[in-house]
MIKOL-391868 format. One line per field, with one value per residue (C-alpha): residue number from 1; residue in three letters; z negated, y negated, x. Coordinates in Angstrom, 3 decimals, always signed. Each point is the difference from the previous one (the first is absolute). Layout:
residues N
resi	[NUM|...] $
resn	[ALA|...] $
pz	[Z|...] $
py	[Y|...] $
px	[X|...] $
***
This chain:
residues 487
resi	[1|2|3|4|5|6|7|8|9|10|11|12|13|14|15|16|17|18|19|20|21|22|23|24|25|26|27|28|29|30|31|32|33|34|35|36|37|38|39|40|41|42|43|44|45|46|47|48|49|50|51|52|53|54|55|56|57|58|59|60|61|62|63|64|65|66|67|68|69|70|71|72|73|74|75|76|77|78|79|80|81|82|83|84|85|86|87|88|89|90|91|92|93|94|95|96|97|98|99|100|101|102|103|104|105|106|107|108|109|110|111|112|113|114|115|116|117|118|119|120|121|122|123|124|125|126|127|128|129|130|131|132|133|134|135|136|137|138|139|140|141|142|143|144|145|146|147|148|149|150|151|152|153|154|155|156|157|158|159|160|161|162|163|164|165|166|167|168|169|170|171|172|173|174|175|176|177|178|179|180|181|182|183|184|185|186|187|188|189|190|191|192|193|194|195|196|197|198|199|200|201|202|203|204|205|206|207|208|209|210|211|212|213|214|215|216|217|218|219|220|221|222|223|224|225|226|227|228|229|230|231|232|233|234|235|236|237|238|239|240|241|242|243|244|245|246|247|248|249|250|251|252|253|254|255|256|257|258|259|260|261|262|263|264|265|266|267|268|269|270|271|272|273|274|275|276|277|278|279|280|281|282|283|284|285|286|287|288|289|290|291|292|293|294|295|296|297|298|299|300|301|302|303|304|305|306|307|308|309|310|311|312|313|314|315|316|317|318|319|320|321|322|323|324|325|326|327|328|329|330|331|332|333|334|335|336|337|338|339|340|341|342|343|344|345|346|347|348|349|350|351|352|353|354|355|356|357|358|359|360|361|362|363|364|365|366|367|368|369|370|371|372|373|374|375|376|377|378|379|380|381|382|383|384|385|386|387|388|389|390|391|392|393|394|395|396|397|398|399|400|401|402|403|404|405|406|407|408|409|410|411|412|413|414|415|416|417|418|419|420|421|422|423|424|425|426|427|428|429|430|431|432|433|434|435|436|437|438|439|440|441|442|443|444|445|446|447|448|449|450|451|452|453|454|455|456|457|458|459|460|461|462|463|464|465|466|467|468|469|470|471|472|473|474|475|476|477|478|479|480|481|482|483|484|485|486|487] $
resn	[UNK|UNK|UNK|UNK|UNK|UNK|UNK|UNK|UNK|UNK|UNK|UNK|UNK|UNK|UNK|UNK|UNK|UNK|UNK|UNK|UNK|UNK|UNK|UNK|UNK|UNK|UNK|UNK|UNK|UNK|UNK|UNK|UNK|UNK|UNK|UNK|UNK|UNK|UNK|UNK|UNK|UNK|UNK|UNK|UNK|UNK|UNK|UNK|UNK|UNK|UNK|UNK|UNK|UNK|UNK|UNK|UNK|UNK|UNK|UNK|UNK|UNK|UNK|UNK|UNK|UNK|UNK|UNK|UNK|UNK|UNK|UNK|UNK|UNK|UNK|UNK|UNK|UNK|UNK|UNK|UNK|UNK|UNK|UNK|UNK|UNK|UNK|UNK|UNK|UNK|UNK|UNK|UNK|UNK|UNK|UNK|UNK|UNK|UNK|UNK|UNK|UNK|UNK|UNK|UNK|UNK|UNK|UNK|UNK|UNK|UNK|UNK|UNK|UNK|UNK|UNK|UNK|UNK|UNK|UNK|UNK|UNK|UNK|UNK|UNK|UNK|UNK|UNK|UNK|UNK|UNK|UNK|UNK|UNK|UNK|UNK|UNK|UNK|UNK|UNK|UNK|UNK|UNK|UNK|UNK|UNK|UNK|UNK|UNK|UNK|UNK|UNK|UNK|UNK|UNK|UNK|UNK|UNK|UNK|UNK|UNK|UNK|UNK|UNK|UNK|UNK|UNK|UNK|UNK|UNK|UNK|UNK|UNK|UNK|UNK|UNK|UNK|UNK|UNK|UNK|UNK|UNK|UNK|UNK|UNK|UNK|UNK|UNK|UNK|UNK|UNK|UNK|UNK|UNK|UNK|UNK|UNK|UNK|UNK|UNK|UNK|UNK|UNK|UNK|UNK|UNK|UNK|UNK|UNK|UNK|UNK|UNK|UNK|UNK|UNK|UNK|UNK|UNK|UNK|UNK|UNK|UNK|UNK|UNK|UNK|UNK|UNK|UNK|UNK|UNK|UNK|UNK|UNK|UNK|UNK|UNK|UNK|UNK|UNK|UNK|UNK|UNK|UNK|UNK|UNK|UNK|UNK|UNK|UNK|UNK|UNK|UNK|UNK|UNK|UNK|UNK|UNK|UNK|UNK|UNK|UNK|UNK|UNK|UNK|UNK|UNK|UNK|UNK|UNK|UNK|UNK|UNK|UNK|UNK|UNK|UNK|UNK|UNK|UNK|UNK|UNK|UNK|UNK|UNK|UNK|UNK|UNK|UNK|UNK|UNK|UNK|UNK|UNK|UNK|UNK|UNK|UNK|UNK|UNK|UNK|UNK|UNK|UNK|UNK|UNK|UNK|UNK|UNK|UNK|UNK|UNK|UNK|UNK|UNK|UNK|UNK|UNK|UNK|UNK|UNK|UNK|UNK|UNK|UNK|UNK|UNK|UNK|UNK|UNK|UNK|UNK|UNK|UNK|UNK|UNK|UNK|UNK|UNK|UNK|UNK|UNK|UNK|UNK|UNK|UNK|UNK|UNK|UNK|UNK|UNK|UNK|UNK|UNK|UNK|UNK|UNK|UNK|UNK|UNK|UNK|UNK|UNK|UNK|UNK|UNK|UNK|UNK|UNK|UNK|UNK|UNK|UNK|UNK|UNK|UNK|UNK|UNK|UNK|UNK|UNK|UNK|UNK|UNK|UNK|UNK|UNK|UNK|UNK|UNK|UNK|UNK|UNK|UNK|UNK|UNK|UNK|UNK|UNK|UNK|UNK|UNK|UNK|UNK|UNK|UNK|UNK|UNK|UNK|UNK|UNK|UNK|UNK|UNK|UNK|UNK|UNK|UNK|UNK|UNK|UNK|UNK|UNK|UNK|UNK|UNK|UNK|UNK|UNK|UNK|UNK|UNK|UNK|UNK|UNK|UNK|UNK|UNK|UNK|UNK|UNK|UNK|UNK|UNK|UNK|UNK|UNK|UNK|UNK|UNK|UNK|UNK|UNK|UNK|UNK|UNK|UNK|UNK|UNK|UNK|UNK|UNK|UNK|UNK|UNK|UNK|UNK|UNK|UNK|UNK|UNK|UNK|UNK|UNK|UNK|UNK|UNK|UNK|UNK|UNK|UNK|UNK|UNK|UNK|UNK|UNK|UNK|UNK] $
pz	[+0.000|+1.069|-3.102|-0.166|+0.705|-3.265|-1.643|+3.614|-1.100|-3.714|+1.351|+2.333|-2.322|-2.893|+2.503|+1.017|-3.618|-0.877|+3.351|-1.254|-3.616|+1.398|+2.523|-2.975|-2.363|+2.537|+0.863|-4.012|-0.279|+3.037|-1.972|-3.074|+0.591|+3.757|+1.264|+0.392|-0.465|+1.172|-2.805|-0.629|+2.354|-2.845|+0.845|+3.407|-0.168|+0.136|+0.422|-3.019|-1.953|+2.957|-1.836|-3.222|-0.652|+3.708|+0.351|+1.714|-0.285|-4.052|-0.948|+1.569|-1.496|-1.927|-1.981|-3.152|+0.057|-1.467|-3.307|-1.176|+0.889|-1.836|-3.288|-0.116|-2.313|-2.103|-0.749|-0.423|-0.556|-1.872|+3.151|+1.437|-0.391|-2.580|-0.217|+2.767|+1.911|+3.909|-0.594|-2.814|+3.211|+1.399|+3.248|+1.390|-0.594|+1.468|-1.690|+0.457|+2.006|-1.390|+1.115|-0.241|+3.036|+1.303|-0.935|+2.628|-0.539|+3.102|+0.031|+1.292|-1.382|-3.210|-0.983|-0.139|-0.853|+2.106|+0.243|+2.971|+0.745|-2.151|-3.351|+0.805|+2.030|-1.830|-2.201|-2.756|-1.207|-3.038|-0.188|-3.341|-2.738|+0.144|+3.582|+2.325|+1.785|+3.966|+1.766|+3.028|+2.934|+1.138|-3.336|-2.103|-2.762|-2.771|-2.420|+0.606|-2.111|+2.937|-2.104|-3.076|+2.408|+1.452|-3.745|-0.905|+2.622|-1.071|-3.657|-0.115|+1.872|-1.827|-3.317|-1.353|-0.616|+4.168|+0.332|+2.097|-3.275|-1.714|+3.458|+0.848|-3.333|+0.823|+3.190|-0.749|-2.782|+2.994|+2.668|+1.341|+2.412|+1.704|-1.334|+3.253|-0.362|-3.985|+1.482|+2.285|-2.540|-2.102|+1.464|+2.825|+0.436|-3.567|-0.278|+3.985|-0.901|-3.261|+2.060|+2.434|-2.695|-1.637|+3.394|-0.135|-3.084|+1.218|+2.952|-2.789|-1.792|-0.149|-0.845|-3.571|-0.146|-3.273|+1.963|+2.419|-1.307|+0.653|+3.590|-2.044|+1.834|+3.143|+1.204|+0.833|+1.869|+3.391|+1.598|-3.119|+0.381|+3.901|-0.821|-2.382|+1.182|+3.965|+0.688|-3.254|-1.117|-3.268|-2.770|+0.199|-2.349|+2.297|-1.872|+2.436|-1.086|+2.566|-0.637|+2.116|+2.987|+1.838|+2.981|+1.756|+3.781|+0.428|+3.566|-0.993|+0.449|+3.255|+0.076|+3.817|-1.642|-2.642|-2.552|-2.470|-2.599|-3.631|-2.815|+1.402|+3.247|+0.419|+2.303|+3.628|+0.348|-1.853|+1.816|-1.529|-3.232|+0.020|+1.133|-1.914|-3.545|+1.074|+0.452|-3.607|-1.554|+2.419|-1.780|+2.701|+3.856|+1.230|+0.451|+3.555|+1.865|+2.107|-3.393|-1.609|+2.275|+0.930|-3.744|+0.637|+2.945|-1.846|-2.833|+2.488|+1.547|-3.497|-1.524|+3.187|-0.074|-3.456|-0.911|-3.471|-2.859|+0.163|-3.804|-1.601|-2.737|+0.729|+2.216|-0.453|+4.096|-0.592|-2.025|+2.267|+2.866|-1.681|-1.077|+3.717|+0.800|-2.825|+1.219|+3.690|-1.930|-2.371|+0.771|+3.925|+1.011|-1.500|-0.276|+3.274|+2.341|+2.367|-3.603|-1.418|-0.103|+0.270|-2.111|-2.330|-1.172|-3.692|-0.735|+1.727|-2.527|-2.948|-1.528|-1.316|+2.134|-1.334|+3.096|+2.228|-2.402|+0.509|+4.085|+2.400|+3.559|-0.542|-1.893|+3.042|+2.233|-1.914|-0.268|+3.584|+0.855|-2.720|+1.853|+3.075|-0.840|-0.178|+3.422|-1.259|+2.360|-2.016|+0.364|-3.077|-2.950|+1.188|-0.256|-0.983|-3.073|-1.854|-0.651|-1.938|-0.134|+2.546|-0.274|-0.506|+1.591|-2.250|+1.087|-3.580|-1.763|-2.920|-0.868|+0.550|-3.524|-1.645|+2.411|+1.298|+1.870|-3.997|-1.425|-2.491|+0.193|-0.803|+1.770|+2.239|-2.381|-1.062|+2.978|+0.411|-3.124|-0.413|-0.929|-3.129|-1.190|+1.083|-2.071|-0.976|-1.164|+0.701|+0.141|+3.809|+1.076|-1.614|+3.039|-2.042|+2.457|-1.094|+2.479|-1.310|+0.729|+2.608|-1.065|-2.646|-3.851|-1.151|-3.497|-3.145|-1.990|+2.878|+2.456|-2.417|-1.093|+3.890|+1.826|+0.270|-1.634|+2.469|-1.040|+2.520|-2.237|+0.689|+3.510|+3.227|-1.600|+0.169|+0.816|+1.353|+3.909|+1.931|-1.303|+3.076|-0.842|-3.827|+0.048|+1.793|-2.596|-1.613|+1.811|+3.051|-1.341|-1.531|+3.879|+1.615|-2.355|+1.031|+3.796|-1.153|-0.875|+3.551|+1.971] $
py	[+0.000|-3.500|-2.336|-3.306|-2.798|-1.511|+3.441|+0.586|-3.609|+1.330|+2.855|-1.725|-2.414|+2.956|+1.417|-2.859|-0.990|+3.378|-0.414|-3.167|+1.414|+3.182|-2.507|-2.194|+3.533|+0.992|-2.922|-0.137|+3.450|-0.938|-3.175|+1.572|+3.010|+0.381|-3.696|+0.048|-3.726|-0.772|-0.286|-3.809|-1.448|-0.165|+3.731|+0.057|-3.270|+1.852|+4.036|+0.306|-1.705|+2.392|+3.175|-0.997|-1.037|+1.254|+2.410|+3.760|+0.977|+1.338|-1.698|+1.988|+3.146|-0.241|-3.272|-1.323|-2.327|-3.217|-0.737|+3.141|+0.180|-3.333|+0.833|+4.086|-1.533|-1.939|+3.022|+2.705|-1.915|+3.022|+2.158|-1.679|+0.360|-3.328|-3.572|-2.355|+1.780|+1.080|-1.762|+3.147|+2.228|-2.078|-1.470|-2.843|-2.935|-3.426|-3.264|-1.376|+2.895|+1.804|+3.847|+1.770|+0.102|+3.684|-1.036|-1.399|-1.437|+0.129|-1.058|+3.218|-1.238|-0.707|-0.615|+3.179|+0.353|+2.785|+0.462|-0.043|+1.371|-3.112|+1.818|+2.844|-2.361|-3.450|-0.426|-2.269|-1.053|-2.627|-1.263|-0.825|+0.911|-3.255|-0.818|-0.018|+3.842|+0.316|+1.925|+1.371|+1.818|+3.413|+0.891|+2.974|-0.969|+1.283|-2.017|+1.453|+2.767|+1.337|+3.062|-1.729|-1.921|+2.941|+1.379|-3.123|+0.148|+3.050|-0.276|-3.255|+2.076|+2.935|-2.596|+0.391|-3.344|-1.067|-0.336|-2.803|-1.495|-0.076|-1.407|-2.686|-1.179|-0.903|-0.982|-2.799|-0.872|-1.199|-1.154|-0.506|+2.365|-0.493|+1.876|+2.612|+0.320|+0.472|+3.056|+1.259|+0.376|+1.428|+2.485|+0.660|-1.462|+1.504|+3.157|+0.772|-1.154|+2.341|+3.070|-1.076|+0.219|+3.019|+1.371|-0.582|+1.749|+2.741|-0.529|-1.696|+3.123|+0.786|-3.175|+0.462|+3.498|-0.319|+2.507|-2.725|-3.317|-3.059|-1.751|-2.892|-3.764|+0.103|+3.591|+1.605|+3.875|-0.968|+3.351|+1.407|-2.480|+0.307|+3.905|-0.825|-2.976|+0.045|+4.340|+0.452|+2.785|+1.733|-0.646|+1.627|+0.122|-2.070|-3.631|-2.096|-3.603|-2.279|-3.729|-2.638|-0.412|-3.566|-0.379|-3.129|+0.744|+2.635|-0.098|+1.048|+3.743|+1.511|+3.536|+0.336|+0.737|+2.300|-2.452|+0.868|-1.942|+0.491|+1.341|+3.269|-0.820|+1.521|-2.508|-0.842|-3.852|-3.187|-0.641|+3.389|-0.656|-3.550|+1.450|+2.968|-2.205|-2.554|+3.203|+0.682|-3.332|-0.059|+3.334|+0.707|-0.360|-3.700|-1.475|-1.231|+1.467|-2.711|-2.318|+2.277|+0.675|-3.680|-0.021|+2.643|-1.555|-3.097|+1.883|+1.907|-3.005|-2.243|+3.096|+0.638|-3.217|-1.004|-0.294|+1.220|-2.808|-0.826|+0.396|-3.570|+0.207|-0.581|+2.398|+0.278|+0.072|+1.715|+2.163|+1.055|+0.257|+2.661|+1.640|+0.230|+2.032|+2.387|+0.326|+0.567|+2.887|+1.668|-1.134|-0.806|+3.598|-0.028|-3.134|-1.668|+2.576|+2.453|+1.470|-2.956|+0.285|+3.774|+2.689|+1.500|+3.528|+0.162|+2.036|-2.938|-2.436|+2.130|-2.701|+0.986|+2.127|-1.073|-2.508|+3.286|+2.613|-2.206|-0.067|+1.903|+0.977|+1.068|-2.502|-2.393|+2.069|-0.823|-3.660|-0.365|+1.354|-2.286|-2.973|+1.057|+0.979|-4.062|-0.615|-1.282|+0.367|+0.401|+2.244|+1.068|+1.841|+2.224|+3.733|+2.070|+1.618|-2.843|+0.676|-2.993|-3.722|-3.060|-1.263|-3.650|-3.687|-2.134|-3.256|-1.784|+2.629|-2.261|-0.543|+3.580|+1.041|+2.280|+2.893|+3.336|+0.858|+0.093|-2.689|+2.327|-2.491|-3.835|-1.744|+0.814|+0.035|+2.645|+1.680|+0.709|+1.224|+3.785|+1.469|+1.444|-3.333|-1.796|-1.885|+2.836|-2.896|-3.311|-2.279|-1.192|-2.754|-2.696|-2.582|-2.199|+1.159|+1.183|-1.584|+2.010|+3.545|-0.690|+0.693|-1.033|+0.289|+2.936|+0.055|-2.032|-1.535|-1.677|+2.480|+2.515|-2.273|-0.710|+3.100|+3.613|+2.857|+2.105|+3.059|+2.215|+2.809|+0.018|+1.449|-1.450|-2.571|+1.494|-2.340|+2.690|+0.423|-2.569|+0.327|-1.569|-2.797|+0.664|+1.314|-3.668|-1.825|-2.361|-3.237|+1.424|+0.816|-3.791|-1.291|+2.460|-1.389|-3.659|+1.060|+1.505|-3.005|-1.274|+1.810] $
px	[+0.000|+1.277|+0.948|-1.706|+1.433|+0.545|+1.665|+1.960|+1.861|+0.131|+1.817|+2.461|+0.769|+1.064|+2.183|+1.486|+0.645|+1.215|+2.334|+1.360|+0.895|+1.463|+2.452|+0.337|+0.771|+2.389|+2.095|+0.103|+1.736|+2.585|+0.792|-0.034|+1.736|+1.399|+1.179|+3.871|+1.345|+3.053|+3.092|+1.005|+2.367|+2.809|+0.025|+1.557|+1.767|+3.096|+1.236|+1.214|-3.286|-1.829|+2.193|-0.665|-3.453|-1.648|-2.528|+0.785|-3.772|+0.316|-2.693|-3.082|+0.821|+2.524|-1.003|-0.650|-3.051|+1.937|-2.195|+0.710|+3.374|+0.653|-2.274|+2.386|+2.279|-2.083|-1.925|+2.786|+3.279|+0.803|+0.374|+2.913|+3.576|+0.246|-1.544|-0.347|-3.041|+1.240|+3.439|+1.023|+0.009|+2.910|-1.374|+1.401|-1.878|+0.258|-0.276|-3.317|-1.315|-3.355|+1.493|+3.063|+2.219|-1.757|-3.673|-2.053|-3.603|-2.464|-3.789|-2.044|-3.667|+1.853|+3.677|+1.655|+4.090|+2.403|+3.565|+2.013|+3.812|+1.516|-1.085|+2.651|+2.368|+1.194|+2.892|+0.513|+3.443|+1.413|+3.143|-0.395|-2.773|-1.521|-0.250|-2.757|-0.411|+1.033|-2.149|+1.260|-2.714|+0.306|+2.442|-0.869|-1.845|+1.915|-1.776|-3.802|-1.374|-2.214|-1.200|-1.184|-2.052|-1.722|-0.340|-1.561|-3.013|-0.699|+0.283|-2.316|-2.748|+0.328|-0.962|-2.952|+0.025|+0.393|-4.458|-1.376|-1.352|+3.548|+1.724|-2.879|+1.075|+3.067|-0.849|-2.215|+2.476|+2.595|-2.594|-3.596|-1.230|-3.376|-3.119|+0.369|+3.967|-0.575|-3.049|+2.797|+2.890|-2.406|-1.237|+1.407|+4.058|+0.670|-1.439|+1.231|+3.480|+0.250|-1.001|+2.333|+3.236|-1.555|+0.584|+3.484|+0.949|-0.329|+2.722|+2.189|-0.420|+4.133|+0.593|-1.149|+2.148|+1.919|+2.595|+0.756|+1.716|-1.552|+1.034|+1.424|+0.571|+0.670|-0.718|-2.389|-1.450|-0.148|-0.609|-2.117|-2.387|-0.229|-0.735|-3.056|-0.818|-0.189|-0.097|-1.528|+2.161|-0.627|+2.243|+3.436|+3.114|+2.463|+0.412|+2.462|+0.239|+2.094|+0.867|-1.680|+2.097|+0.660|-1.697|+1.950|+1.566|-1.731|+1.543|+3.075|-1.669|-0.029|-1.637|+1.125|+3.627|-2.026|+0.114|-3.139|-2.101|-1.221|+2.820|-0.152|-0.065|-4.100|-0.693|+1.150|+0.022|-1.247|-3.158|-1.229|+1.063|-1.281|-3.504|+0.233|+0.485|-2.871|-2.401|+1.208|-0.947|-3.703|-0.654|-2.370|+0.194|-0.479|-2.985|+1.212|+2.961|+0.887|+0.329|+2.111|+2.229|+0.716|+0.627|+2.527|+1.600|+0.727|+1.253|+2.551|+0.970|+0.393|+1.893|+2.244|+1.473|+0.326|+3.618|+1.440|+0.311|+3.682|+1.791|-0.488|+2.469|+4.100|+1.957|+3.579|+0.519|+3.519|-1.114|-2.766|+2.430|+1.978|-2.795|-1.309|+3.343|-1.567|-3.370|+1.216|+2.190|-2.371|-4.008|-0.319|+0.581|-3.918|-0.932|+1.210|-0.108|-2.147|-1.329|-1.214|-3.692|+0.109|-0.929|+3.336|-0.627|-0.693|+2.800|+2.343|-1.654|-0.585|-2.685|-3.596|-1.820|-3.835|-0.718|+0.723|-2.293|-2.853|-0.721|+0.037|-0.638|-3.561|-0.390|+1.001|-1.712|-3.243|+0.348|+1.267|-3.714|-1.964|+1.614|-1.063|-3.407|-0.033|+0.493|+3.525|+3.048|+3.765|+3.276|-0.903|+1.777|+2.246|-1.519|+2.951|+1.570|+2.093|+3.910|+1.023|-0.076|+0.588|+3.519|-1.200|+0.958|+2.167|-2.013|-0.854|+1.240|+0.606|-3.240|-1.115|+0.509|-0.184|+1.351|-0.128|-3.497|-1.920|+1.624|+1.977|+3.956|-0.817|+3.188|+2.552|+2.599|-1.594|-0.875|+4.072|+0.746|-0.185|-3.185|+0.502|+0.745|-2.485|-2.737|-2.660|-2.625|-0.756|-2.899|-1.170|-2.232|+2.257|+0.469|+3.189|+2.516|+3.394|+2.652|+2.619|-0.909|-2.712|-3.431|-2.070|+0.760|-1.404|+1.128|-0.602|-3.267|-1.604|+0.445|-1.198|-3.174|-0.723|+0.910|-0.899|+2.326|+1.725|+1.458|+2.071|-1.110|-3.588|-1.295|+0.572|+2.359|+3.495|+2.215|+2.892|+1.207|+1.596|+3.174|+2.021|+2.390|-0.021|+3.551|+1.517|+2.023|-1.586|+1.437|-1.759|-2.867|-0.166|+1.060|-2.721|-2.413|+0.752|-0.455|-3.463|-0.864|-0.042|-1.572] $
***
């Protein structure tokens, strides 16, 4: 039966109401939750403010939602390492800037925070205890606690106490949200982003072993966390942790002369590895191909070119000269040759064979495949059985402390002396530099208060192998130390 008139126009006019509130509904949600703004221009003003504070994509998966990232240690100060909220981890932090060097803060519908490759790859360095830090792009960040971070996330969620009542409170304690960002955090942006870090305990799992040390500043799993994180392996017993490696001229490696990446040479160029640690920090595939990978080919090209930090301190240019003769003598046969960047057999090395245990080909052979699944295009890591670790480039080596692939030797003075008499513990993540034996101070009150224990005793931390030039007399080691210092 035809409608009259009067309740036809009653009808249309519902629907178009109810047409207008669903648009007005929807364009809500997109604004709310989906609209991707642009980072300020601050940002990109230069490529190293671009490495430091730009966004690789974290934020959309992998992201914090800002409010509660900034009300964490308010509410469970306890959790972290000591006092000072985020700064107790050790991140590099900036005068006057609101994040860490690392952390990266991106509107997605609502502020969220990420990290990008400068939370693994800046240096900091003092002269003296009560000057200003240097921070120097692409370092390894020797300072950062990465795995107390990860432990906090979890920990905070795993608090009774982390409830949408108990975090609003906070919340509205630092700033005013609108009435539908206050319904959004409330029920939806809170109790999303605790399921979310619940979700991660489990693939954190080893990381709470009390068989396996703790990482410490400036290390971290690498390949352990690609396993669980990115193949989704089940837990195993390997434990490998590696210290952050610099990433400046990256061009220097050239994988047509078989020249590999990663400590253990797993990987066959720096595009790969580049790509392959972005994926990491996403924790999910991108939202957009095209994106990331333009992200990845500016990385590649930034990276490729970036030239070492020459040493700022005195060099005794004599000195250095003699010690060149040394190092042409003793190290380049490695270190400046057709084996530099190559894989040396463990038992040429002799150091600590935990960053081998804990890959492997499948395990390459399985990632390779999750990658492409993606629709992304790489060399790849390198699906083989590993035999040792990359003989490394010298370029910045002085402020690649401490050394050896895990960290375990904290200068190069003591890097040459023999290995049964070298330190067995010292604190790392101190960034007063020690001019005299190349490194970083590692002993005393204040590297004790502000570092992390390492023990060569403890798993994956021996600090033997690498015994070459420990048997020079000691003016050349003090001249081949000087040269070090140059290059």
């Amino acid at each position: 039966m035809a409608c009259s008139t009067k309740k036809c126009r009653l009808l249309w006019s519902i629907g178009i109401i109810l047409l207008i509130l669903g648009a007005i509904g929807a364009y809500v949600g997109w604004y709310k939750f989906f609209r991707e703004e642009p980072q300020p221009d601050w940002v990109t003003s230069t490529p190293e403010m671009r490495f430091k504070y730009g966004s690789i994509g974290a934020e959309n998966d992998a992201g914090i939602p800002y409010w509660i990232f900034y009300v964490l240690p308010r509410m469970f100060p306890e959790k972290l390492p000591g006092p000072g909220g985020y700064a107790s981890l050790g991140v590099p932090w900036e005068q006057g800037q609101e994040l860490p060097v690392g952390f990266t803060k991106k509107v997605i519908g609502f502020p969220r925070v990420g990290n990008n490759c400068a939370v693994c790859h800046t240096t900091s360095y003092r002269s003296t205890k009560d000057e200003y830090p240097t921070l120097v792009t692409a370092g390894p960040a020797h300072t950062t606690d990465v795995e107390a971070f990860f432990r906090y996330l979890v920990d905070c969620a795993r608090d009774p106490r982390f409830t949408p009542d108990n975090i609003m409170n906070e919340i509205n304690l630092v700033t005013k949200l609108d009435w539908i960002d206050k319904l959004a955090y409330r029920f939806l942006i809170i109790p999303i982003t605790k399921k979310r870090l619940l979700e991660r305990e489990q693939q954190f799992a080893w990381i709470y072993r009390k068989d396996f040390p703790d990482w410490g500043r400036g290390r971290d799993d690498a390949m352990n966390l690609t396993k669980y994180f990115m193949i989704k392996a089940k837990m195993d017993d390997t434990y490998g942790p590696t210290d952050m490696p610099s990433v400046w001229n990256l061009q220097k490696y050239q994988p047509e002369k078989g020249m590999r990446m990663n400590l253990a040479g797993d990987s066959h160029d720096a595009y790969s590895v580049i790509m392959d640690s972005a994926l990491g920090l996403l924790g999910a595939a991108p939202k957009n191909n095209n994106v990331f990978l333009k992200q990845v080919d500016w990385l590649h090209d930034y990276l490729g070119k970036l030239p070492p930090p020459k040493y700022p301190f005195p060099i005794n240019q004599e000195l250095a000269a003699q010690g060149k003769t040394v190092f042409d003598q003793q190290c380049a046969t490695c270190h400046a040759s057709a084996k530099t960047g190559i894989p040396l057999p463990l038992a040429e090395i002799g150091t600590d064979k935990g960053r081998l245990e804990s890959w492997n080909k499948e395990a390459a052979i399985k990632a390779n495949k999750v990658v492409q699944k993606m629709g992304l295009k790489r060399k790849g890591l390198v699906e083989e059985t590993l035999i040792g670790y990359n003989v490394p480039f010298l370029d910045g080596i002085w402020l690649r402390a401490p050394y050896l692939h895990n960290g375990s030797i904290p200068n190069l003075r003591e890097l040459l002396t023999a290995p049964n008499e070298r330190t067995a513990i010292f604190y790392r993540g101190y960034d007063l530099y020690d001019q005299d034996n190349v490194g970083f101070i590692a002993q005393g009150e204040d590297a004790q208060r502000t570092g992390s224990k390492q023990d060569a005793s403890q798993r994956g931390n021996s600090n033997q192998g690498h015994d070459f030039g420990t048997s020079l007399p000691e003016n050349d080691k003090k001249s081949l130390i000087e040269y070090l210092k140059t290059l």
